[in-house]
Backbone as CSV, one residue per row, in Angstrom:
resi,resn,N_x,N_y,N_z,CA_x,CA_y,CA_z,C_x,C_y,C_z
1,UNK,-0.476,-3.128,-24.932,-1.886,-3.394,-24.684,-2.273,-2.960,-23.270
2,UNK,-1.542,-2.989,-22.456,-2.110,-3.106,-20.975,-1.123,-1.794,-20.796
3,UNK,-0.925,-0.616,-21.425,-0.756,0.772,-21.269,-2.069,1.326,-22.034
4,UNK,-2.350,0.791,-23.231,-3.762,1.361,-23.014,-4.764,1.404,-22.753
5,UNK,-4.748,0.223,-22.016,-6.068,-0.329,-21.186,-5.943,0.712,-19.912
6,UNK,-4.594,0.754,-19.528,-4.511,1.787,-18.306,-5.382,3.036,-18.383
7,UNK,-4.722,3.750,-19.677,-4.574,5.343,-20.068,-6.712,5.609,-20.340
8,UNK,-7.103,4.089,-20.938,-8.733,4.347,-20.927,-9.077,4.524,-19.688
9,UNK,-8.794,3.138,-18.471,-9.069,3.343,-17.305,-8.887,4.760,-16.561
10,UNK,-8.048,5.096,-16.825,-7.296,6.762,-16.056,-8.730,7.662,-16.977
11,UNK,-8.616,8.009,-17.810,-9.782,8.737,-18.357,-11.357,8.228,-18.047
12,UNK,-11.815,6.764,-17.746,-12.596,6.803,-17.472,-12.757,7.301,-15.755
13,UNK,-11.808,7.174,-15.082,-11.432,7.585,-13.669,-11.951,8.917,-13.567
14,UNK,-11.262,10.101,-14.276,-10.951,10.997,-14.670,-12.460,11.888,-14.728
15,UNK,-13.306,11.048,-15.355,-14.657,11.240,-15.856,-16.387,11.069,-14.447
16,UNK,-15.414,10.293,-13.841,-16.487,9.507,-12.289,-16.040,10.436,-11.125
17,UNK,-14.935,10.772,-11.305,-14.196,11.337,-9.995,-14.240,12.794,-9.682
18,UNK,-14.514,13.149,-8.256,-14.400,13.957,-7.675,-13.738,14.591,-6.922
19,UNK,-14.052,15.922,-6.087,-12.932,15.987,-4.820,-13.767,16.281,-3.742
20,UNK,-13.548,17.129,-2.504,-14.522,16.710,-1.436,-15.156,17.329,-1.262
21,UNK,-15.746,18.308,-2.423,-18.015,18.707,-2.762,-18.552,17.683,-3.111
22,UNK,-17.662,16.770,-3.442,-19.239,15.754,-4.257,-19.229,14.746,-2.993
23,UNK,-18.664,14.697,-1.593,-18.428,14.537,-0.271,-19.774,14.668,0.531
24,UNK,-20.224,13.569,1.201,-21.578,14.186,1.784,-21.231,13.209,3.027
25,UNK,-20.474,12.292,3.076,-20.367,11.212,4.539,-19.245,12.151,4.864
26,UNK,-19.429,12.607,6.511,-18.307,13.278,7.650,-17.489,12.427,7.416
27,UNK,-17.714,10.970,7.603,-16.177,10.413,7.859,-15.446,10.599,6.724
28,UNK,-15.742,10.704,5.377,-15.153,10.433,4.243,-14.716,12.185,3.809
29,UNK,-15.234,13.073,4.401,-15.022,14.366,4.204,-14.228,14.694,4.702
30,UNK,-14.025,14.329,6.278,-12.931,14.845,6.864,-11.249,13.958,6.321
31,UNK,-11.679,12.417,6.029,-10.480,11.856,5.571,-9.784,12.534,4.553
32,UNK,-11.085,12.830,3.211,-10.358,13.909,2.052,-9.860,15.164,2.369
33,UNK,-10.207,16.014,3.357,-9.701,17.195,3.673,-8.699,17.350,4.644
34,UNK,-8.902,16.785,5.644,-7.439,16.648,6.845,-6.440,15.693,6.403
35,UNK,-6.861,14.613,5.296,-5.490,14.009,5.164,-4.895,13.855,3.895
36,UNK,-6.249,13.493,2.642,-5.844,12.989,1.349,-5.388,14.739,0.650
37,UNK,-6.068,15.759,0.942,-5.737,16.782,0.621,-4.804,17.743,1.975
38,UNK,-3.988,17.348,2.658,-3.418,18.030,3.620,-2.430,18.495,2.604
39,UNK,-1.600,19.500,2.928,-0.579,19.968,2.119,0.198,20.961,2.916
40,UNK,0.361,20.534,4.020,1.548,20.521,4.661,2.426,19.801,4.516
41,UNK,3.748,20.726,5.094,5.184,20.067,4.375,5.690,19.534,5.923
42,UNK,5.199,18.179,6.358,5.935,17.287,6.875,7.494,17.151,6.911
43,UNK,7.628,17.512,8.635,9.461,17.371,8.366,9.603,16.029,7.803
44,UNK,8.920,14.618,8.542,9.045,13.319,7.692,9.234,13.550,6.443
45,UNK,8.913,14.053,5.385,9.092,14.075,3.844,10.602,14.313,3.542
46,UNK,11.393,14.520,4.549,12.662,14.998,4.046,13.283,13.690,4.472
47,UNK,12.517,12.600,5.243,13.348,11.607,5.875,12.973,10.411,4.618
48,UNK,11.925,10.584,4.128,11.143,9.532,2.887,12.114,9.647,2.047
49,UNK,12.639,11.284,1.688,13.383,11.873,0.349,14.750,10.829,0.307
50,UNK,15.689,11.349,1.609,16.565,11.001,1.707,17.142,9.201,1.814
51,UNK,15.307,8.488,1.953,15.885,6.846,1.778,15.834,6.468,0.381
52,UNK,14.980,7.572,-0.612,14.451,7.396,-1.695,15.685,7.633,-2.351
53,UNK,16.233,9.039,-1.690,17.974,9.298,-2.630,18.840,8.453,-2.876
54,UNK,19.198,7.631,-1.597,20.064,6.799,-1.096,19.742,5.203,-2.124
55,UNK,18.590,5.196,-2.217,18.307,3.550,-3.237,18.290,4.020,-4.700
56,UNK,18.303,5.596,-5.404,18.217,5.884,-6.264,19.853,6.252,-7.040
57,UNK,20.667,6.292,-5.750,22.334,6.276,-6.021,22.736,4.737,-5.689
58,UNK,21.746,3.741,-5.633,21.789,2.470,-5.435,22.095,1.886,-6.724
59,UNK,23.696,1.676,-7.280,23.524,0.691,-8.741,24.090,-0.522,-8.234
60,UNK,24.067,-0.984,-7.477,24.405,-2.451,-7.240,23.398,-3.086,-7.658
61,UNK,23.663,-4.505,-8.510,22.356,-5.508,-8.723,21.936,-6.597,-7.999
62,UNK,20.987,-6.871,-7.958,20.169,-8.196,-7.174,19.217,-8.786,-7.915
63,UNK,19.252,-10.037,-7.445,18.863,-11.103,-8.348,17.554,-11.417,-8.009
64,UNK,16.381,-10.841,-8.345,14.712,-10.562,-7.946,13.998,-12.231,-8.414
65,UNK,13.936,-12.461,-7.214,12.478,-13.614,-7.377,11.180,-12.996,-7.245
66,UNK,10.354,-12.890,-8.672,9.180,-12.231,-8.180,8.026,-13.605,-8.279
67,UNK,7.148,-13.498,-7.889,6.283,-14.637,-7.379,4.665,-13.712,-7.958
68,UNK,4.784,-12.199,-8.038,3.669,-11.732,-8.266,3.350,-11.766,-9.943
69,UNK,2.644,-10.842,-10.406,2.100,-10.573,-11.733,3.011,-9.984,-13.072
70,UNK,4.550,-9.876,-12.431,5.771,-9.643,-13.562,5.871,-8.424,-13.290
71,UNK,6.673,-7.571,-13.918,7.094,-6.121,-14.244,6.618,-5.819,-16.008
72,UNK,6.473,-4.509,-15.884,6.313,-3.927,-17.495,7.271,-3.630,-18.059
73,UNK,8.043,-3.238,-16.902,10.123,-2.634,-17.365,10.433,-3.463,-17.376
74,UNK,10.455,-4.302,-16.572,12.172,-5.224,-16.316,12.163,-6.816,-17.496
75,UNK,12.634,-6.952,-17.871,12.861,-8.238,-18.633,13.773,-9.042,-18.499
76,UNK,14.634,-8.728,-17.061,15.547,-9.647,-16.704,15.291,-9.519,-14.891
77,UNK,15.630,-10.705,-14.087,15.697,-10.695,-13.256,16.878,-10.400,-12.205
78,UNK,17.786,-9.785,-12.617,19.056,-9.651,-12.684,18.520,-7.606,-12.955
79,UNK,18.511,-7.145,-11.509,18.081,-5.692,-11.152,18.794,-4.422,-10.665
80,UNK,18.917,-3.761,-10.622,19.793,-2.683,-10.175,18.518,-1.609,-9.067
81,UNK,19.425,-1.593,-8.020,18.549,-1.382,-6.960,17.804,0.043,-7.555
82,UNK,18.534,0.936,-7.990,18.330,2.253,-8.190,16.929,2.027,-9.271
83,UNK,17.082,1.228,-10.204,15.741,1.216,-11.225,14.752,0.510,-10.651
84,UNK,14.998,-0.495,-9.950,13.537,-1.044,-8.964,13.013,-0.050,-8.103
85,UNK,13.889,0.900,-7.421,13.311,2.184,-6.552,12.594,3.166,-7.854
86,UNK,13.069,3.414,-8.871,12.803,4.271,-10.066,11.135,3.841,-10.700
87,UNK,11.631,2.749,-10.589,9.819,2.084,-11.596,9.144,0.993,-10.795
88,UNK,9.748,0.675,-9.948,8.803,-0.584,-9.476,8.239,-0.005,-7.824
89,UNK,8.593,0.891,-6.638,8.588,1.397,-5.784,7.405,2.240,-6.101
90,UNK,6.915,2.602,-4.834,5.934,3.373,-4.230,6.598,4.751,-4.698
91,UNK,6.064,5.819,-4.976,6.248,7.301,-5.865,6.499,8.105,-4.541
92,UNK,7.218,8.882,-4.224,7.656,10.316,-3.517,5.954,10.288,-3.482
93,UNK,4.945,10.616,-4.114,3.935,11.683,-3.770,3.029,10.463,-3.040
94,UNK,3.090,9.070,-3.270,2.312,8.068,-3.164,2.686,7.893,-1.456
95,UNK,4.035,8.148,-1.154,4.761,7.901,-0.325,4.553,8.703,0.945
96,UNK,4.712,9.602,0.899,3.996,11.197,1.604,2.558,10.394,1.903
97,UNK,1.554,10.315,1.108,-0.036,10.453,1.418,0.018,9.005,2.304
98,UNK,1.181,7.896,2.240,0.540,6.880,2.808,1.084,7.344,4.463
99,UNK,2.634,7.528,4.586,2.327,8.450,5.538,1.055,8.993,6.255
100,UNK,0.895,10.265,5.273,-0.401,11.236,6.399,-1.496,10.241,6.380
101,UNK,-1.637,9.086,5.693,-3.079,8.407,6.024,-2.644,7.179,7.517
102,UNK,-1.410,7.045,7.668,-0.832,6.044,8.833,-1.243,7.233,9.904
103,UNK,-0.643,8.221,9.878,-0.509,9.455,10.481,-2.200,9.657,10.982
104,UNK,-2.656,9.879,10.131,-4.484,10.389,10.713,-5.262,9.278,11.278
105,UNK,-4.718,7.884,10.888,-5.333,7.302,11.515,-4.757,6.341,12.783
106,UNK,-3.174,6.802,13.113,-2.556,5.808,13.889,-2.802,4.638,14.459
107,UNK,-3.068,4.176,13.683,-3.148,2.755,13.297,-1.825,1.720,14.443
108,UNK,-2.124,0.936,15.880,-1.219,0.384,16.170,-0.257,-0.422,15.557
109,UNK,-1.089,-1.312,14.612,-0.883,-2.743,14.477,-0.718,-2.830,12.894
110,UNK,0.164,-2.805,12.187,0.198,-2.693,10.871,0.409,-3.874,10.014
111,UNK,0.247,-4.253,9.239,0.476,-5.385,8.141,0.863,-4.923,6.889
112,UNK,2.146,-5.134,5.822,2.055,-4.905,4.546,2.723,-5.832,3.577
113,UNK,2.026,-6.143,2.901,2.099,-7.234,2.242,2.790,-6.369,0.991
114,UNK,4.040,-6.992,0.814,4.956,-6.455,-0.172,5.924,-5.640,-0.322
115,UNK,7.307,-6.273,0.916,7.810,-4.934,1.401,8.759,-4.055,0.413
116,UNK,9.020,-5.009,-0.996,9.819,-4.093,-1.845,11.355,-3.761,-1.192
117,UNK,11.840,-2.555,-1.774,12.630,-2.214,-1.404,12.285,-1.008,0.298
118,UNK,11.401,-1.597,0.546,11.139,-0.518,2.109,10.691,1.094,1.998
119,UNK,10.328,1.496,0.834,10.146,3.201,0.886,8.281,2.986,1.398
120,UNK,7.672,1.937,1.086,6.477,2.160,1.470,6.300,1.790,3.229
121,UNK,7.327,0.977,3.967,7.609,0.543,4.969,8.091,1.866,5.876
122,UNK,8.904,2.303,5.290,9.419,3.809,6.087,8.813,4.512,6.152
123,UNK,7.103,5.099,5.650,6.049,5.685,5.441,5.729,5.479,6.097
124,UNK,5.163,4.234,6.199,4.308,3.533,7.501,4.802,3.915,9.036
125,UNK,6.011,3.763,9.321,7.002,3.802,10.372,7.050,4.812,10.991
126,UNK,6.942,5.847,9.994,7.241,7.359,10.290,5.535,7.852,10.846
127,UNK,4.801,7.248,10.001,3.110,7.714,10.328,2.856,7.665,11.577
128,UNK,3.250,6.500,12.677,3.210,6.125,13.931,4.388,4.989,14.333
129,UNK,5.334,6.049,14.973,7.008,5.345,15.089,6.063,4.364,16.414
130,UNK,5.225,4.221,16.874,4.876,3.149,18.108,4.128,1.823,17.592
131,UNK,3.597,2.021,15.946,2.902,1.039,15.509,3.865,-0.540,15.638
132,UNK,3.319,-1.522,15.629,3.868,-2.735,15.163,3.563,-2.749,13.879
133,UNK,5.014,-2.975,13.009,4.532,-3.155,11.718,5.460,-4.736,11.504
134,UNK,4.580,-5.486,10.729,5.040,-6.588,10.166,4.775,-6.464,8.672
135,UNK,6.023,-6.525,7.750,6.419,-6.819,6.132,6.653,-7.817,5.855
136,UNK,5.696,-8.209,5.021,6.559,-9.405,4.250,7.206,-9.388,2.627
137,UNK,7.723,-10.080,2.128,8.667,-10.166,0.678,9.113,-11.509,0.535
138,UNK,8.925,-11.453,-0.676,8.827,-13.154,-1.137,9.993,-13.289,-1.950
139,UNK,10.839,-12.371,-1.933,12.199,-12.403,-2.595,13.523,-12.377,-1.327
140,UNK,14.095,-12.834,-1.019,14.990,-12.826,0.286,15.930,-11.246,-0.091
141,UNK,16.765,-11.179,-1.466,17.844,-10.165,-1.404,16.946,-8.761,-1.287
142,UNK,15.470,-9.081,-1.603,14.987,-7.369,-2.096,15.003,-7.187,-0.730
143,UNK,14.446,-8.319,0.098,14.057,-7.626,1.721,15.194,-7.281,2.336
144,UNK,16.381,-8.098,2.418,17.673,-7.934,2.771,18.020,-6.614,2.568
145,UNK,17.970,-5.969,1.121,18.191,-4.697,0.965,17.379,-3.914,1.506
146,UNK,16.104,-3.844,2.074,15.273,-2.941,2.620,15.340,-2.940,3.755
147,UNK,15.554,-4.317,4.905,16.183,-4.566,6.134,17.237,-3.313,6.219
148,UNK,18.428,-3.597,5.629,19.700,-2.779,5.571,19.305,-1.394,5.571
149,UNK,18.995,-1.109,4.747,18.492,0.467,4.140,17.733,0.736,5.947
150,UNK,16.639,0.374,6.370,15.969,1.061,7.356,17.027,0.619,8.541
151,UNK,17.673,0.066,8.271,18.428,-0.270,9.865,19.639,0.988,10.036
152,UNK,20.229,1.663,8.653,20.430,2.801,8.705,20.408,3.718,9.549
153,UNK,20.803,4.220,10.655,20.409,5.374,11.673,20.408,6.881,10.473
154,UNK,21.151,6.827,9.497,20.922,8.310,8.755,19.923,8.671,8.798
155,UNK,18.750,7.616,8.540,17.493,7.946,7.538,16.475,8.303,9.128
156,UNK,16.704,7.975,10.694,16.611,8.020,11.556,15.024,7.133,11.267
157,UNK,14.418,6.069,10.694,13.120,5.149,10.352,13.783,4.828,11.332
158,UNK,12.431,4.678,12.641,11.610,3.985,14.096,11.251,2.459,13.321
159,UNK,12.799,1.620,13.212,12.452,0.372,12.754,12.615,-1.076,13.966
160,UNK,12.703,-0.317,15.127,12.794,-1.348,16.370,11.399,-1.805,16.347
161,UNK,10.058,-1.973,15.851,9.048,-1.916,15.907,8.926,-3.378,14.617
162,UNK,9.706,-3.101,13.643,9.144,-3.932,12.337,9.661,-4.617,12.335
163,UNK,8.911,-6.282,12.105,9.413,-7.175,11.526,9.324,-7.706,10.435
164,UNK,10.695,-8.051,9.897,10.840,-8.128,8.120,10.390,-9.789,8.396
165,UNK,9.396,-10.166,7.112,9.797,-11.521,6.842,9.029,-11.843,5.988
166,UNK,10.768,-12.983,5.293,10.914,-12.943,4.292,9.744,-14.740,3.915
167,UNK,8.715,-14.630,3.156,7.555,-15.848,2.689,6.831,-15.779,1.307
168,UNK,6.517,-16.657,1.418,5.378,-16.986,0.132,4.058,-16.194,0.796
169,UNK,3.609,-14.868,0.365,2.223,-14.633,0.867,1.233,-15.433,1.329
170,UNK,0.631,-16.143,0.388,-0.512,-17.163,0.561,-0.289,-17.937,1.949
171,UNK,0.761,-18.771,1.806,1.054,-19.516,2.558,1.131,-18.782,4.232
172,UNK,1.671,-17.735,4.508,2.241,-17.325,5.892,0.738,-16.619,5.955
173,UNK,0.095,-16.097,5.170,-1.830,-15.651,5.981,-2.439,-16.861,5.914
174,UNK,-2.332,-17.795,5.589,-3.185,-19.105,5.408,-2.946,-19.817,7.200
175,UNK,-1.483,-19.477,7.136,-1.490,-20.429,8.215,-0.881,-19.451,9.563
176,UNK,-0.794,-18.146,9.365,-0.583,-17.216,11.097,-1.471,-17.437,11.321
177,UNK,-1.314,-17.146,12.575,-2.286,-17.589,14.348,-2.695,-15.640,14.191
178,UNK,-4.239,-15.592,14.491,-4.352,-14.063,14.410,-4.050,-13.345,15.791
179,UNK,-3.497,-12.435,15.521,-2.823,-11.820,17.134,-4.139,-10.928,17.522
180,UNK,-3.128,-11.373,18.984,-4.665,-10.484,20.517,-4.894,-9.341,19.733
181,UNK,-4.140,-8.249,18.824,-5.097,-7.034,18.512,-4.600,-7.149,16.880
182,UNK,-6.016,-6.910,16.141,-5.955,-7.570,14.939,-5.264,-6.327,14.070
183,UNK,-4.766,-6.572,12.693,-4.197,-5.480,12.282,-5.175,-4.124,11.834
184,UNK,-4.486,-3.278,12.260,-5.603,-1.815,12.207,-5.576,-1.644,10.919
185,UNK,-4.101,-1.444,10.326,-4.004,-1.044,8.709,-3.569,-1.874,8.026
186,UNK,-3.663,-2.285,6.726,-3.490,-3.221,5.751,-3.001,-3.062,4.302
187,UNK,-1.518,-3.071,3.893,-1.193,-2.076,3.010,-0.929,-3.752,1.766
188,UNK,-2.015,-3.440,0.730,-1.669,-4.839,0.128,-1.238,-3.949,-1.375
189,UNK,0.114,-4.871,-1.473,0.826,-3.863,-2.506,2.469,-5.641,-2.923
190,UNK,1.455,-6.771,-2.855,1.770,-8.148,-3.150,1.927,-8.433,-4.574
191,UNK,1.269,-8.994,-4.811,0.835,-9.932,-5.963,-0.315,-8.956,-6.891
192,UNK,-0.239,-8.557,-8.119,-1.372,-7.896,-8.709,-1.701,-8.801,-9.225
193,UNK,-2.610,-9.395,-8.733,-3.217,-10.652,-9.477,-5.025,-11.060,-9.282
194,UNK,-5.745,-10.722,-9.951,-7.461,-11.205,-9.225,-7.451,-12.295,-8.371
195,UNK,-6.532,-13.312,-8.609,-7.207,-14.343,-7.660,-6.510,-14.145,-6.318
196,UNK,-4.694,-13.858,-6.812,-4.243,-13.569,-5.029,-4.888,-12.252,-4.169
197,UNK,-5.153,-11.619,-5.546,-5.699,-9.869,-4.470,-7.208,-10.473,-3.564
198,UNK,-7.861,-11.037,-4.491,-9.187,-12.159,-3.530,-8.797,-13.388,-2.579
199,UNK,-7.605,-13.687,-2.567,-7.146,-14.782,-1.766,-7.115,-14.057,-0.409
200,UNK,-6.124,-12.822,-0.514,-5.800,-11.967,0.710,-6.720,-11.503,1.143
201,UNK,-7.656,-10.729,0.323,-9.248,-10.219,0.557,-9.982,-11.401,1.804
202,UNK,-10.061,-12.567,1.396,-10.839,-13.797,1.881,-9.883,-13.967,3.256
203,UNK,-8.681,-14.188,3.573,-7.763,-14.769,4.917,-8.005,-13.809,5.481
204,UNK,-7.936,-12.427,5.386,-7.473,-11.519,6.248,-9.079,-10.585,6.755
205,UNK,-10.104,-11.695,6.255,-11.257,-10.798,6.249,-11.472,-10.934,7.716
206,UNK,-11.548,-12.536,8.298,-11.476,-12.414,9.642,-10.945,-11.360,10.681
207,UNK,-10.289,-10.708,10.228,-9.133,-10.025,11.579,-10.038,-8.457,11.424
208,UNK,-10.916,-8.585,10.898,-11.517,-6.522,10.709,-12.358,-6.022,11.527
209,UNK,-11.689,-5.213,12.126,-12.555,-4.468,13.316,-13.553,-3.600,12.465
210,UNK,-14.464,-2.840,13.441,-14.723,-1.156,12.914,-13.581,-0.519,12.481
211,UNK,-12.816,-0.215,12.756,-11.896,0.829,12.424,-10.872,0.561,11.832
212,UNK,-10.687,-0.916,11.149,-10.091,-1.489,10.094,-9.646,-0.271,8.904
213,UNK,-8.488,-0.594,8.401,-8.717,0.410,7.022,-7.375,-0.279,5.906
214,UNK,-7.765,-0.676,4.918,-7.468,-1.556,3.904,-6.939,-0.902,2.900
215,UNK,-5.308,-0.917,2.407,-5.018,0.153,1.284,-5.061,-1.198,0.187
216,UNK,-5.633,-0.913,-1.145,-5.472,-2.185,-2.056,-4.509,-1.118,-3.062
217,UNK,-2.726,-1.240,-3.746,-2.376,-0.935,-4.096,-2.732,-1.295,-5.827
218,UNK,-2.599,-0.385,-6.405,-2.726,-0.968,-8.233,-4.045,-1.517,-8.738
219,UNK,-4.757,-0.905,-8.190,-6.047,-1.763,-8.674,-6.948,-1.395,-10.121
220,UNK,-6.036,-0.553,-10.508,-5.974,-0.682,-12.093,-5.266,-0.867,-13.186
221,UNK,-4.692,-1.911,-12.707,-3.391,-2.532,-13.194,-3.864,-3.068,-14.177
222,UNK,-4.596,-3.595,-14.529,-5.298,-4.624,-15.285,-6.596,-4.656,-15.295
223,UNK,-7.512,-5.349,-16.217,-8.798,-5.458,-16.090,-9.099,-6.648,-15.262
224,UNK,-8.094,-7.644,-14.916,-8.443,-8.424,-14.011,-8.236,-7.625,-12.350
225,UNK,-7.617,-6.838,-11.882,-7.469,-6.085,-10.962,-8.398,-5.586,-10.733
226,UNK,-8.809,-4.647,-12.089,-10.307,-3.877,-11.916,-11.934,-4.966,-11.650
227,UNK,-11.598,-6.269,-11.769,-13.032,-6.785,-11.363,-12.307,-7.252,-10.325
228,UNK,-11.337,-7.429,-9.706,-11.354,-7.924,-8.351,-11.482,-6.791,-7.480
229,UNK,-11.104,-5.328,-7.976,-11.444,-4.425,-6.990,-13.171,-3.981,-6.564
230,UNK,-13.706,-4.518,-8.189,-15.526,-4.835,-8.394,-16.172,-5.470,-6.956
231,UNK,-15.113,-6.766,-7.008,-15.358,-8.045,-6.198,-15.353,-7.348,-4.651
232,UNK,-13.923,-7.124,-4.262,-13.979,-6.001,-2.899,-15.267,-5.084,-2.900
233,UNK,-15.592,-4.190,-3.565,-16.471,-3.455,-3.252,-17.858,-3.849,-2.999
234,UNK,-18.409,-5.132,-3.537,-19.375,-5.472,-3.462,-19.290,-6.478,-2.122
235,UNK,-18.645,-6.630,-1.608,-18.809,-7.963,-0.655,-19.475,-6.917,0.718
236,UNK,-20.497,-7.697,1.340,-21.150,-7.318,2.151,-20.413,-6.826,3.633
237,UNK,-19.412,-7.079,3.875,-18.808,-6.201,4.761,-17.956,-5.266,4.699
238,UNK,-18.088,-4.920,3.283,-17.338,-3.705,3.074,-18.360,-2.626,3.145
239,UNK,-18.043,-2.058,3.633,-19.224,-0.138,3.802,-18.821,0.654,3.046
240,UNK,-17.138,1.084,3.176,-17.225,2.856,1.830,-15.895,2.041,1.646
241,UNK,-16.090,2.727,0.152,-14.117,2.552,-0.557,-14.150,3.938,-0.961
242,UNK,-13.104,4.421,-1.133,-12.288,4.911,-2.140,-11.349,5.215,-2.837
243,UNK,-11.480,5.044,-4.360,-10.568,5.031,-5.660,-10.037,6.064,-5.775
244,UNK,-8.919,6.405,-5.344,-7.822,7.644,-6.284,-7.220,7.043,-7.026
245,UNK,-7.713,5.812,-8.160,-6.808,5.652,-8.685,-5.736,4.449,-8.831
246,UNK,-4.729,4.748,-8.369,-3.449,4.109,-7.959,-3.700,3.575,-6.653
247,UNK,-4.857,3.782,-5.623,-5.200,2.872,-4.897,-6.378,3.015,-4.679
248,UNK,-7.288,1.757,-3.748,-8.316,1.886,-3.467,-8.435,1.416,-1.666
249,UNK,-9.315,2.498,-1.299,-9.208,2.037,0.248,-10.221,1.802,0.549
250,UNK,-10.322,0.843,1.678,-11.862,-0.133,1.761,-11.837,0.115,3.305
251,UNK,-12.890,0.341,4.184,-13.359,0.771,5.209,-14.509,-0.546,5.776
252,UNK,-14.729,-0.935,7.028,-15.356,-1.538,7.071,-16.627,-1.204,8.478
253,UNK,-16.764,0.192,8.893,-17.185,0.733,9.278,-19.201,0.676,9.322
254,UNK,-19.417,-0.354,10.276,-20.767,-0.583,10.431,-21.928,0.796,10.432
255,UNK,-21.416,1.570,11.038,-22.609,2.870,11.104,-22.698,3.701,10.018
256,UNK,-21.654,3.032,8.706,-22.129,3.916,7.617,-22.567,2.952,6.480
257,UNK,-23.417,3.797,5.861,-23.944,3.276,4.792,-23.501,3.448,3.364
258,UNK,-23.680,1.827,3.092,-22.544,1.293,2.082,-22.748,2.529,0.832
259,UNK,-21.629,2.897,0.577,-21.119,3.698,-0.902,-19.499,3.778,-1.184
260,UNK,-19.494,4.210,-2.396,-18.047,4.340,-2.780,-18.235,5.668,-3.716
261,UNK,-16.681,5.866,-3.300,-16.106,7.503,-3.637,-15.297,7.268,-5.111
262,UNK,-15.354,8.275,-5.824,-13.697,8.335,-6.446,-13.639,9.696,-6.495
263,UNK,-12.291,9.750,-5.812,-11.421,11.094,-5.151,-10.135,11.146,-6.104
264,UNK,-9.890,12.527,-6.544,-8.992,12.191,-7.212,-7.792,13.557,-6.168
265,UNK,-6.470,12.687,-6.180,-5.936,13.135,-5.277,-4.237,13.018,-5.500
């Protein structure tokens, strides 16, 4: 049921979406052309490849507490690192673009909610090796394994910067103290759930500068995903999003006037 709720969603996507002619805001033109469509071959991509190799020759198992919205694959909690990197992980191509979007916008101060096995963390890292990035994971062994993996010197991930930690989402944004410089980028890739994706939406709304920039991972996961991504777009301090899809990015940029894109990319 909820593969073909997807495959409609993707075609209705498919049907709304553009690339950057149907582009008329500079800021949103230059984002699609210098970054969402860059296609340069980043030496980083060979450093993404090689953590991606390394968890994909990963068959050791671990015992996954998930706290979010379940898996479609997995039916046991009892995991093999290599198939959680295979189906549950951020994609080689997903992986790259979050990169060049850390990258274009060097972003100091990072936040990502859901550190997985770390391939979306090493993206980040690599985008701006000076950022502070803080991960969290609500499973202790997955983070443990992603700790390990980036502490790695092979993979050469600028991880003197990140701190892993391991919480219950809700709980650790409900109750952090917001730091002297609020987070620039926001990679929420947690819980696919309407009410937690609006829980995080609501705590973390406080901390948004101008130049804020909000990745909401999966937001067509579901039709409950798709009205909470409704919900994001309509709330009055959001100015431009846009949908490729597999994510949606929310901007909170006062001097432009409110619209939303879908870029397909």
């Amino acid at each position: 049921m909820k593969f073909a709720t997807t495959i409609i969603s993707y075609l209705k996507f498919l049907w709304h979406s553009s690339n950057q002619h149907g582009v008329h805001s500079p800021f949103v033109f230059n984002l699609v052309t210098k970054c969402l469509y860059d296609r340069k071959n980043y030496p980083e991509y060979k450093q993404l490849k090689s953590y991606r190799k390394s968890l994909l020759a990963n068959h050791h198992t671990i015992e996954v507490t998930d706290f979010g919205a379940g898996s479609r694959v997995f039916t046991s909690n009892t995991r093999a690192i290599s198939k959680i990197a295979k189906t549950a992980g951020i994609s080689a191509k997903r992986a790259e673009l979050l990169f060049r979007i850390t990258s274009y916008f060097q972003p100091t101060t990072i936040l990502e909610i859901g550190t997985s096995l770390g391939l979306a963390t090493s993206a980040l890292a690599l985008g701006n090796p000076k950022a502070k990035i803080t991960t969290l994971e609500g499973c202790p062994n997955t983070l443990a394994t992603a700790k390990k993996i980036a502490e790695n010197s092979n993979f050469k991930i600028p991880n003197s910067n990140i701190t892993f930690v391991n919480t219950e989402f809700y709980s650790y944004l409900k109750n952090f103290q917001l730091p002297t410089s609020n987070f620039q980028l926001i990679y929420f890739d947690g819980n696919h759930t309407k009410q937690a994706t609006l829980d995080y939406f609501d705590l973390l709304l406080p901390t948004v500068t101008n130049d804020t920039v909000w990745i909401f991972d999966d937001i067509h996961w579901s039709t409950d995903m798709e009205a909470a991504w409704e919900s994001i777009k309509n709330h009055p301090k959001v100015t431009v999003t846009i949908d490729t899809f597999q994510w949606g990015l929310v901007f909170f940029r006062t001097e432009q006037e409110k619209e939303h894109f879908t870029i397909r990319c």
